[in-house]
C-alpha positions in Angstrom: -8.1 26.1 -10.6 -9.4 22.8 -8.6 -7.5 19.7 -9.6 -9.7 17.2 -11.2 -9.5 13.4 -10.1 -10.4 9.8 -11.8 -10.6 7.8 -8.9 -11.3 4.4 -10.1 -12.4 1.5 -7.8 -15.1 2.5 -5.4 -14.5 -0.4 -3.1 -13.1 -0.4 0.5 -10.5 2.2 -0.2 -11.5 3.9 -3.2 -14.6 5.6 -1.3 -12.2 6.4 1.6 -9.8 8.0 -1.1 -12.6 9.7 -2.8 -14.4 11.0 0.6 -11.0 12.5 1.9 -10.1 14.5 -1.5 -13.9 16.0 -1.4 -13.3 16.9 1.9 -11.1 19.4 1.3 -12.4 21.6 -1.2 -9.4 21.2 -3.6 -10.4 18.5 -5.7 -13.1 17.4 -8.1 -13.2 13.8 -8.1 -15.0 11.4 -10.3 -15.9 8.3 -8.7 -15.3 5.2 -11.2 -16.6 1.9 -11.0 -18.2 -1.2 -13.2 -21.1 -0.7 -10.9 -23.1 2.5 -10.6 -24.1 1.7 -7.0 -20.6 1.5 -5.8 -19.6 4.7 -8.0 -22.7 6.7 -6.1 -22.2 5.4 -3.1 -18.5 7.0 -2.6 -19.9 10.1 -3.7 -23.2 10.4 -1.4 -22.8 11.7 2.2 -26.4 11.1 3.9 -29.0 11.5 1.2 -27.1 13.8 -0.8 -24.1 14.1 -3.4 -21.2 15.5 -2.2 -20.2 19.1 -3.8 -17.8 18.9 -6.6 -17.8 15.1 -7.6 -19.5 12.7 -10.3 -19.5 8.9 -11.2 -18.9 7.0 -14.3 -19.3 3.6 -14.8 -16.7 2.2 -16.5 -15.0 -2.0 -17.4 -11.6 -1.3 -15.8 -10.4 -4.2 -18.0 -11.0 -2.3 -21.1 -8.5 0.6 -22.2 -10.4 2.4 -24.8 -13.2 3.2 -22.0 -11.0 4.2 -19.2 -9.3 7.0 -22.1 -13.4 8.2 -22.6 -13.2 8.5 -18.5 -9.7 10.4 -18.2 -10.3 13.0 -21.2 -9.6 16.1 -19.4 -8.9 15.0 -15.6 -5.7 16.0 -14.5 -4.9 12.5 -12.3 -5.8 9.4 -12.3 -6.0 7.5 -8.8 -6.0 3.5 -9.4 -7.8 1.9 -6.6 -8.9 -1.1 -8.8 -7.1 -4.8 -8.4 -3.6 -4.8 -9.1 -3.9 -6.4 -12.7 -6.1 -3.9 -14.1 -3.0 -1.2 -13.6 -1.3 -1.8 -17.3 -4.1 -0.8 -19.2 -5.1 1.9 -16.7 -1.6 3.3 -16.8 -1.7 2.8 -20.0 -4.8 4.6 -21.0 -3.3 7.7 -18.6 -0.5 7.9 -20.7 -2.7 7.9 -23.9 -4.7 11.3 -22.5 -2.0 12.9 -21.1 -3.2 12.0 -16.8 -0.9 11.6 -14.5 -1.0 8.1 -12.9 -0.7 6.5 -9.2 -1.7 3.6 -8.3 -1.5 1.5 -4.5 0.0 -2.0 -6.5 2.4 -4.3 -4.6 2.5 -6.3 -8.0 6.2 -6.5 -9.2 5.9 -7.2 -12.5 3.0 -4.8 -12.7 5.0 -1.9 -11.5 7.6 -2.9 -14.3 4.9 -2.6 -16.6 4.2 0.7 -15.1 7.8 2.1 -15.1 8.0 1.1 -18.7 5.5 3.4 -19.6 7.1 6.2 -17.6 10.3 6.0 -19.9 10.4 9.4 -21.8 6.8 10.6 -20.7 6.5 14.2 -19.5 4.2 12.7 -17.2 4.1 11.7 -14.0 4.1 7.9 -13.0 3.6 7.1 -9.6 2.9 3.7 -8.4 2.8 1.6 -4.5 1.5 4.9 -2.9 -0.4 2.4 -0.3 1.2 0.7 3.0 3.0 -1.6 2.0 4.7 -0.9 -0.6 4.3 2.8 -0.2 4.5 4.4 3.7 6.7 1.4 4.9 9.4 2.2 2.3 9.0 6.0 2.5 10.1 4.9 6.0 12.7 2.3 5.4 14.0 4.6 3.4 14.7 7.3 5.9 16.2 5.4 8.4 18.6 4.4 5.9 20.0 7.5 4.8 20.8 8.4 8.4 23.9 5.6 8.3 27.1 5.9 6.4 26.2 2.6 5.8 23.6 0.7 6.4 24.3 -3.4 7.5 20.6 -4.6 8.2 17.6 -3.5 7.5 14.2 -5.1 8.3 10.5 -4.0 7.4 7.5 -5.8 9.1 3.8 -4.9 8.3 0.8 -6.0 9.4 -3.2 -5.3 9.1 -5.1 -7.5 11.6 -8.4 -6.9 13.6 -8.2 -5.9 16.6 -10.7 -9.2 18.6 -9.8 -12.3 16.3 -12.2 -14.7 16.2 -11.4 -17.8 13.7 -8.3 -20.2 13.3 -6.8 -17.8 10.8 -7.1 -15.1 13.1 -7.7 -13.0 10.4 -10.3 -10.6 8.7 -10.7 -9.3 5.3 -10.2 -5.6 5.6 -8.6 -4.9 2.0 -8.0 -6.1 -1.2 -8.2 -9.9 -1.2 -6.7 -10.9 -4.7 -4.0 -7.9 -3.5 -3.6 -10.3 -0.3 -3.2 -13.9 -1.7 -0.9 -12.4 -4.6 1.6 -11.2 -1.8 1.1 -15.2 -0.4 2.0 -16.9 -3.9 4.8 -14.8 -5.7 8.9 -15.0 -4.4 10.1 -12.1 -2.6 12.6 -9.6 -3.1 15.2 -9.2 -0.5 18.9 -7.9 -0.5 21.9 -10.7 1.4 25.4 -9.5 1.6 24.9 -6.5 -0.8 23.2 -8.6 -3.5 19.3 -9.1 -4.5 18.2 -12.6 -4.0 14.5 -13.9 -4.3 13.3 -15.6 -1.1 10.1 -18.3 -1.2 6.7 -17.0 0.2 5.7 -17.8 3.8 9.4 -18.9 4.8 11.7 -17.3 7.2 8.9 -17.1 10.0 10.0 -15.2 13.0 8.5 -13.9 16.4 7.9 -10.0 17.0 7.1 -8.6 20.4 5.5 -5.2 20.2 4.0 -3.7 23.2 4.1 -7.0 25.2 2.4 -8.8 22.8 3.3 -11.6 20.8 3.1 -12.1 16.7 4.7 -13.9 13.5 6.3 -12.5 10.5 7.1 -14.0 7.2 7.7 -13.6 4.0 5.3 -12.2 1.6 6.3 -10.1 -2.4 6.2 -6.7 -3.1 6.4 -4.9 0.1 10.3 -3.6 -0.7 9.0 -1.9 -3.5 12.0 -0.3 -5.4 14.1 0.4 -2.3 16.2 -2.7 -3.4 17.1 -0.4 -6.6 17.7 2.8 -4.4 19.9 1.2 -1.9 21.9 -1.2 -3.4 25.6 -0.7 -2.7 24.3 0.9 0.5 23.3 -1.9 2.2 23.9 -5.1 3.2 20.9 -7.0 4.0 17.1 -6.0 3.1 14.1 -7.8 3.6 10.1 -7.6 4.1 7.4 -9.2 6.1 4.3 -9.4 7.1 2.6 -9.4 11.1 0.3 -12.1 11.5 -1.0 -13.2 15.1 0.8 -16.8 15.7 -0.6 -19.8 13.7 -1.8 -17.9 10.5 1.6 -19.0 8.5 1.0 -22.7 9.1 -2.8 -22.8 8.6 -1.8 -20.5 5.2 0.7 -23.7 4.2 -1.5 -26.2 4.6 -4.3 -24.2 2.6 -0.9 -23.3 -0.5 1.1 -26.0 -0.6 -1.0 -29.4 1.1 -4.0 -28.1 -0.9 -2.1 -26.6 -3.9 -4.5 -23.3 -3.7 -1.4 -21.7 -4.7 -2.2 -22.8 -8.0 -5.4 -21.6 -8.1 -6.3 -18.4 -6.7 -9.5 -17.2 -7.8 -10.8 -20.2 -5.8 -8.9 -19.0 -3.0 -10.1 -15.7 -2.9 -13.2 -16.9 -2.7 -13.1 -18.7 -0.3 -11.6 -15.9 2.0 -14.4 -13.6 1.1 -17.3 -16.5 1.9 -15.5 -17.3 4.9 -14.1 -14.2 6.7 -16.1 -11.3 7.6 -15.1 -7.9 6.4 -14.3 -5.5 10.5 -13.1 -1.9 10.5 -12.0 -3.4 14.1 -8.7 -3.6 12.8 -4.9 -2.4 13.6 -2.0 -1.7 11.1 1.2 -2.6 12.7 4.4 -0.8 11.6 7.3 -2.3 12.2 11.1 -1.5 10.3 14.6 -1.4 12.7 17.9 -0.3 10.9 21.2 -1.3 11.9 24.1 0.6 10.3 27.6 2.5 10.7 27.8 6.2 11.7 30.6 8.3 12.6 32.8 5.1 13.4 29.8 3.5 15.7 27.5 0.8 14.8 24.0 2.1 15.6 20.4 1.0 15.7 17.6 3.4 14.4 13.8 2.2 14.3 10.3 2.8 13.7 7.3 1.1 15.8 3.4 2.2 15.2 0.1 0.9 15.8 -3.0 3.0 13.9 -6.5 2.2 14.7 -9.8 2.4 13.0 -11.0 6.1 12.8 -14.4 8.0 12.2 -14.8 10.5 9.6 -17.9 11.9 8.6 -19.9 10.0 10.4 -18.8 6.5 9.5 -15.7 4.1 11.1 -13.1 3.6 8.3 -10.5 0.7 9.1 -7.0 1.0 10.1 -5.9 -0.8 6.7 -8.5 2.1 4.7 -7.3 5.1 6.4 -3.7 4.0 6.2 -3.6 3.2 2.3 -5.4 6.1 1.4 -3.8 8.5 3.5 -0.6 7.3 1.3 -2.2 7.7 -1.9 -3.6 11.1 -1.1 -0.5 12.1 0.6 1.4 11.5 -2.6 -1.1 12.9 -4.6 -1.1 16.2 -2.4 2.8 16.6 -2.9 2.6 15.8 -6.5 -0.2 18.7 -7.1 1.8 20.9 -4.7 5.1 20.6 -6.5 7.1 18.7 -4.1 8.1 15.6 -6.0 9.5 15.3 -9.4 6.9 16.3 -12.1 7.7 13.8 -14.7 8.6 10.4 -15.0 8.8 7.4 -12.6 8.4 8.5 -9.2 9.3 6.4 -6.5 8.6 6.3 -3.3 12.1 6.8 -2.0 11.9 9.9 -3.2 9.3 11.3 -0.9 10.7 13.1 2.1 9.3 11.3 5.3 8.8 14.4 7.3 7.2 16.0 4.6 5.3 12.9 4.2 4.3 13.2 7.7 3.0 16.8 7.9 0.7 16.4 5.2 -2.7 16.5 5.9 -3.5 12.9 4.6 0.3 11.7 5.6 -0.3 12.5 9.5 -2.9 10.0 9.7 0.3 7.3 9.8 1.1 9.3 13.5 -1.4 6.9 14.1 -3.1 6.6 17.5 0.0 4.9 19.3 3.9 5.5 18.4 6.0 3.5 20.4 9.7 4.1 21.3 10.8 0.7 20.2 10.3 -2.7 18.9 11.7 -6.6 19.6 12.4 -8.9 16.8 13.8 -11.9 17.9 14.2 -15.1 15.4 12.0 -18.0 15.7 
């Protein structure tokens, strides 16, 4: 019996997410969006509709029409802005759909893991990058220490031939990106949680000879905080930027006080910087721990690149986000994760993770041996 998906958002990675489920012949997916262009669009392949799909147009703001949507699909796939997740989760857990979603919103994935309490459904949410991949990873290296003393996770999407101050491009959810600017971030010091400020902490990485900055920015640890406390001692997230971007991002927050208002900031970045599937995703996470009497080092260093896929270039940042959602959703159809409840990401088995057919895609084009980090 084919699986049938409610993938909702048709934007940069909802039509990559819908296009790679289609591909395969195993699901029917329903592509749902406010606008019916968008919603056709992720569903058309030349002239034509793609076998086994439909749209709907639907407000992703309003509950009671995302339930008329999800009567009888089987999962829902959230790839709409990080605040419309309550009431989508929500609305799954009204009709009986299982949920996932690609947040890095804290409180949203609170909200989510609320709803999970009790349910004989399934509740999986950060299935993107980061959260998502980079703490499927984290994870792993982890577990191979009897204990684990450091533990550092860098992420970055960035195009490939910057061209402005920033030296940035929009290549994924903006509102997604300037939340992760404004709100504290989780991080574990000596064995405890502590919440560290936004855009602080800025160091140098050297990958491949070349040069970039990392700083703070919220909700890339996911819940690997919850699943590794008492195991390790210190725990923290960043994000790659190419050098400059932090202080030109400070004067826009703090000198400016955009941090206060970020619908105007979000549109600026959308006016401003151009949208390139000339991009990279940088993967960065190093461990440090005790094994067998030793102290030890174990790490992960990737760069993916923009791929083509039935006929069109899909970013780095696209392919690498929906290859998590559709990884996880592969493994939940398939029976490999728990059926019920809230699912976390820690719970995914990286090799499997990896031999999927989505979850090879993080391989990427380039996996380097090691990586530097060196503080600033």
């Amino acid at each position: 019996m084919t699986t049938k998906i409610a993938v909702l958002g048709s934007g940069k990675v909802g039509r990559l997410v819908t296009w790679l489920l289609v591909d395969t012949g195993d699901y029917h997916v329903t592509a749902v969006d406010r606008d019916q262009a968008q919603a056709t669009s992720a569903v058309t392949s030349g002239d034509a509709q793609m076998p086994n799909t439909a749209t709907a147009v639907c407000d992703l703001t309003d509950q009671s029409a995302i339930e008329a949507v999800l009567k009888d699909v089987d999962y829902v796939l959230s790839c709409a802005p990080f605040h419309c997740n309550p009431g989508i989760a929500a609305a799954a857990k009204a009709t009986g759909t299982n949920y996932l979603d690609l947040t890095e919103d804290v409180a949203v994935t609170k909200q989510v893991k609320a709803l999970a309490e009790g349910s004989d459904l399934a509740f999986i949410p950060q299935c993107g990058l980061a959260p998502g991949a980079i703490t499927i990873i984290g994870h792993d290296l982890a577990k191979r220490f009897d204990h684990t003393r450091s533990l550092r996770m860098r992420v970055g999407a960035l195009p490939v031939h910057p061209h402005n101050r920033l030296n940035y491009n929009v290549t994924w959810s903006t509102e997604g990106l300037i939340n992760e600017y404004r709100h504290p971030c989780e991080a574990m010091r000596g064995g405890e949680m502590v919440m560290l400020p936004p855009l602080e902490d800025l160091e140098t990485i050297t990958i491949d000879g070349l040069e970039y900055e990392a700083f703070n920015t919220s909700g890339g640890l996911g819940s690997l905080s919850d699943v590794l406390a008492g195991k390790c001692d210190d725990m923290d997230y960043k994000s790659i930027r190419y050098p400059g971007h932090r202080e030109l991002l400070k004067v826009l927050m703090d000198d400016l006080r955009l941090q206060h208002r970020p619908e105007l900031m979000v549109e600026l970045f959308e006016n401003a910087l151009p949208y390139t599937t000339d991009d990279v995703v940088l993967i960065v996470a190093t461990a440090v721990g005790e094994r067998n009497g030793r102290v030890e080092q174990e790490g992960w260093v990737s760069k993916t690149y923009s791929v083509e896929l039935g006929g069109e270039t899909w970013g780095a940042i696209q392919i690498t986000t929906a290859a998590g959602l559709c990884a996880v959703l592969d493994m939940h159809v398939a029976g490999d994760l728990p059926k019920s409840g809230f699912v976390r990401q820690e719970e995914i088995d990286l090799e499997a993770f990896l031999t999927n057919r989505f979850g090879q895609y993080y391989l990427g084009d380039e996996i380097l041996d090691d990586g530097e980090l060196d503080d600033a």
